[in-house]
C-alpha positions as CSV (number, residue, x, y, z in Angstrom):
1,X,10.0,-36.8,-48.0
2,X,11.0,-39.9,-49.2
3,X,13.7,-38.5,-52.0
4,X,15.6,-37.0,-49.3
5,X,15.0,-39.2,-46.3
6,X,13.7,-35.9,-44.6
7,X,11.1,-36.7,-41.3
8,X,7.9,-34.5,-41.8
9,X,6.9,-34.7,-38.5
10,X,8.1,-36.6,-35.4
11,X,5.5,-37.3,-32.5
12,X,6.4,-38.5,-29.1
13,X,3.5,-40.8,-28.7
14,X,4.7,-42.9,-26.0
15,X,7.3,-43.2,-22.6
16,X,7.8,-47.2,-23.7
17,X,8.1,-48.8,-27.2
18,X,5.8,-49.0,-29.6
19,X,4.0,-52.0,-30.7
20,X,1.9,-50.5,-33.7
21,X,0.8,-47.9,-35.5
22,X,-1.9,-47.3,-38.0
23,X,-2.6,-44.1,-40.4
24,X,-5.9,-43.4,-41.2
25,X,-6.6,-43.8,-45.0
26,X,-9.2,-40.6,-45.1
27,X,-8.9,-38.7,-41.6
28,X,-5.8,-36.9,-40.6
29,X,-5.2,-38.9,-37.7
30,X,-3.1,-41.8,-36.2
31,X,-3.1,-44.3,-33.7
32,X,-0.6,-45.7,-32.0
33,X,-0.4,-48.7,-29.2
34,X,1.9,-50.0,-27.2
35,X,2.8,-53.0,-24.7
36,X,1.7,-50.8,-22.0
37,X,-1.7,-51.4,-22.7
38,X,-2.4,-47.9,-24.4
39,X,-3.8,-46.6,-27.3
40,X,-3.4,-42.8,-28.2
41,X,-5.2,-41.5,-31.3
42,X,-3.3,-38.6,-32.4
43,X,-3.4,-36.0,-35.0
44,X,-0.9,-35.3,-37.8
45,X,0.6,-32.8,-36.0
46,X,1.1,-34.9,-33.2
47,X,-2.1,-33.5,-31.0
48,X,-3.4,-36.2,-28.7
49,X,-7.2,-36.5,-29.7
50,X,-8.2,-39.7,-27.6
51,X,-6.1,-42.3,-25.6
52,X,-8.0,-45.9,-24.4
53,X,-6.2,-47.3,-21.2
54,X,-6.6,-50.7,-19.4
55,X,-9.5,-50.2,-16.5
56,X,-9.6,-53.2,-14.3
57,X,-13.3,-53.7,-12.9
58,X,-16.6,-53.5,-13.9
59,X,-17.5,-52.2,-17.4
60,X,-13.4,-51.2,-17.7
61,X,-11.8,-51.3,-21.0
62,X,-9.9,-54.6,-20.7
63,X,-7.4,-54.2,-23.5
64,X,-4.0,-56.6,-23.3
65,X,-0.6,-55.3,-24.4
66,X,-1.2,-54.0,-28.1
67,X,0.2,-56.1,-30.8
68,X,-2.0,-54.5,-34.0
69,X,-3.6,-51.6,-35.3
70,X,-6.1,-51.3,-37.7
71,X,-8.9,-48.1,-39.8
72,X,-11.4,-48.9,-41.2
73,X,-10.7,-47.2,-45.0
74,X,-13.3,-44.9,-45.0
75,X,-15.2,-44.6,-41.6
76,X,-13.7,-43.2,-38.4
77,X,-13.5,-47.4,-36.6
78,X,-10.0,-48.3,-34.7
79,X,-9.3,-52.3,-34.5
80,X,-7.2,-53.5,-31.7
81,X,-5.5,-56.7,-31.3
82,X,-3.9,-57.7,-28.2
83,X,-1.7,-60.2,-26.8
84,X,-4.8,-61.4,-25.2
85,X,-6.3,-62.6,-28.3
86,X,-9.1,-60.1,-27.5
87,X,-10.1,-57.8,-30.7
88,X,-11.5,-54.2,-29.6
89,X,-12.9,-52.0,-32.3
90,X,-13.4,-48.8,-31.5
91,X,-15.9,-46.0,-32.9
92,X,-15.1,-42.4,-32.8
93,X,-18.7,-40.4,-32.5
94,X,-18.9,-36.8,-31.2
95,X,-18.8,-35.8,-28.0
96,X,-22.3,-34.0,-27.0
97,X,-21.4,-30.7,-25.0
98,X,-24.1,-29.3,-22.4
């Protein structure tokens, strides 16, 4: 609450610092990256829904250390910029289940 200076909710999203953080504009969910070369998309309450690591070798997710975060405003797309001056966007689609 802004009034009183009051946290709603405090999440423990990573062991290092921080780099960015984005809130979704439409979702109830947020995502958060750091110089470690992670991403974790969480939920309001703090629920880890997804994290995107660095994966050296073939077909890996080459990510650099995190330096922005970005939603789309209305669709459920992450963009990542890294020290690497690489841009990742990211789609979230539905796991099938067999």
């Amino acid at each position: 609450d802004v009034r009183t200076w009051k946290a709603h909710t405090t999440i423990d999203a990573h062991r290092g610092p921080m780099s960015a953080l984005a809130l979704h504009d439409c979702a109830p969910v947020i995502a958060s990256g750091s110089r470690n070369q992670v991403i974790k998309v969480l939920s309001l309450t703090g629920e880890t829904l997804n994290h995107i690591r660095y994966h050296d070798g073939f077909l890996g997710t080459r990510i650099g250390p995190i330096t922005c975060l970005a939603f789309h405003p209305t669709e459920l797309l992450l963009a990542a910029g890294a020290t690497d001056s690489i841009v990742s966007i990211y789609s979230c689609s539905p796991r099938s289940r067999w």
